[in-house]
C-alpha positions, 0 to 999 in steps of 0.5 A: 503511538500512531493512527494506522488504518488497514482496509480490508474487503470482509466478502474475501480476505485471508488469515495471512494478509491480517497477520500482514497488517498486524505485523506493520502495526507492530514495527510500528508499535502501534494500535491498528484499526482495520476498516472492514470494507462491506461492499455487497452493492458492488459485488452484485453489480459488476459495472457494466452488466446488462441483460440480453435487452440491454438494460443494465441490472440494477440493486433491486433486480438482483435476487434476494437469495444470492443476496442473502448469500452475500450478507451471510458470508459477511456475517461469518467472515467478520466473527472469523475476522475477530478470533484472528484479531483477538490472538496477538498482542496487537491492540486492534479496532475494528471499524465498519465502513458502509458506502463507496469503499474507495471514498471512505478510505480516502476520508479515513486517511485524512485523519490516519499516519499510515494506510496499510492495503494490500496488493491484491485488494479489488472488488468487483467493479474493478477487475481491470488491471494489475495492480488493481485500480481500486489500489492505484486510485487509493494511492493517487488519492490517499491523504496520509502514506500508503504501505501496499503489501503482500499477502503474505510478508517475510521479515523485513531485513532490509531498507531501501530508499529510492532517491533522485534529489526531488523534494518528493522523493526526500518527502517519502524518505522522511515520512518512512523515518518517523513513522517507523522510528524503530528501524534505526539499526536495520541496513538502509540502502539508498539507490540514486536513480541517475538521470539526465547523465547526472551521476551525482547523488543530489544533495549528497551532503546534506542526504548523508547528514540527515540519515546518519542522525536516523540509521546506523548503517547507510550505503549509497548505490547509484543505477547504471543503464536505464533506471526503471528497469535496473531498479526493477531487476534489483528488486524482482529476486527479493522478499526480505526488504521494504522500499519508499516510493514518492509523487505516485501519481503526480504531474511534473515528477521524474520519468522514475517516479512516474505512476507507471514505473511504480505500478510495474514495482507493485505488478512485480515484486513481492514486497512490502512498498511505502508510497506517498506524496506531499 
């Protein structure tokens, strides 16, 4: 079995992004645990704010009534959260996690296989981006493989690989492989991401090798014209398939790779994106 921990924001979630999480910790055939995420300090203090004198807000100005309002939603959406989570047959823990939610995730992941978040999770001092930036810093800054999902997941049918010859790339590929043992007989696709005029899949040889010992049925696609956009334009119709993705938010990778060609991914599609990097 594996360690897989989900980060949720207790003050706003739905019933469908925890059957979401659930659903990968059953492919996995694994316990879950989810890390609820009690982030009122925040939620009250947008960064930035001040009142018309200039002065910024701080945790003791704010009124103990909305406050109150606050704990109380907590409150209610963690019994709301242990009905959903006790239908099922997924074996799940629930685990509070008081302080900077981004921080305890990130000590959390250290010690995880897998992080499962989803694609929309912020909090209020984070409004400022699409993907949100509490996402893209969890990503950049996760110790274990991070799974972004939708809130609401289609079966996956299908897996694909993105693939430039890198160790980062390859990194990712097996990362997903023994973390979901369990896909052998699901389709893989592996979409060569050319670059530098260079048609050749890198390594093809030892590539075919290593998955033909993991997945029944592998097809090789190579990407013709610009690689982040023809990548996109394959993807943007789907909601059936998972993708791996490597070195999010690392110096010194591909111009595919870069973290802003992985956030346009995560800004666009509906599916299912497993990230990591060495």
């Amino acid at each position: 079995m594996k360690k897989i921990i989900a980060a949720l924001d207790v003050l706003y979630f739905s019933e469908e992004q925890v059957e979401t999480f659930k659903y990968i910790a059953k492919e996995t055939q694994s316990p879950l645990t989810i890390l609820c995420l009690d982030n009122i300090i925040s939620e009250l203090m947008p960064m930035g704010s001040v009142d018309p004198e200039g002065y910024a807000y701080s945790y003791e100005q704010i009124s103990a009534e909305k406050k109150a309002a606050m704990e109380a939603r907590r409150d209610n959406n963690l019994k709301w959260l242990h009905t959903i989570c006790d239908s099922g047959n997924t074996e799940i823990e629930l685990k509070d996690t008081a302080g900077i939610a981004a921080i305890k995730i990130i000590e959390e992941s250290r010690f995880a296989d897998l992080l499962l978040i989803n694609n929309s999770t912020s909090f209020a001092t984070l409004y400022d981006t699409n993907p949100p930036r509490f996402v893209k810093d969890l990503l950049a800054d996760a110790e274990c493989p991070v799974m972004v999902l939708p809130d609401k997941i289609t079966p996956i049918r299908e897996i694909i690989f993105s693939y430039n010859g890198t160790f980062s790339s390859m990194y990712a590929i097996k990362q997903f492989t023994q973390l979901f043992p369990g896909y052998a007989d699901m389709p893989v696709k592996v979409v060569y991401v050319a670059e530098k005029k260079e048609r050749s899949i890198p390594w093809a040889s030892k590539l075919r090798e290593y998955l033909d010992r993991h997945y029944d049925a592998v097809e090789y696609i190579t990407l013709e014209g610009e690689p982040a956009t023809e990548f996109l334009a394959m993807l943007i119709h789907r909601k059936d398939c998972l993708i791996t993705y490597g070195a999010y938010g690392r110096s010194g990778v591909s111009r595919f790779f870069r973290r802003s060609h992985a956030d346009n991914i995560l800004r666009t599609v509906n599916i299912p994106v497993f990230i990591t990097h060495p």
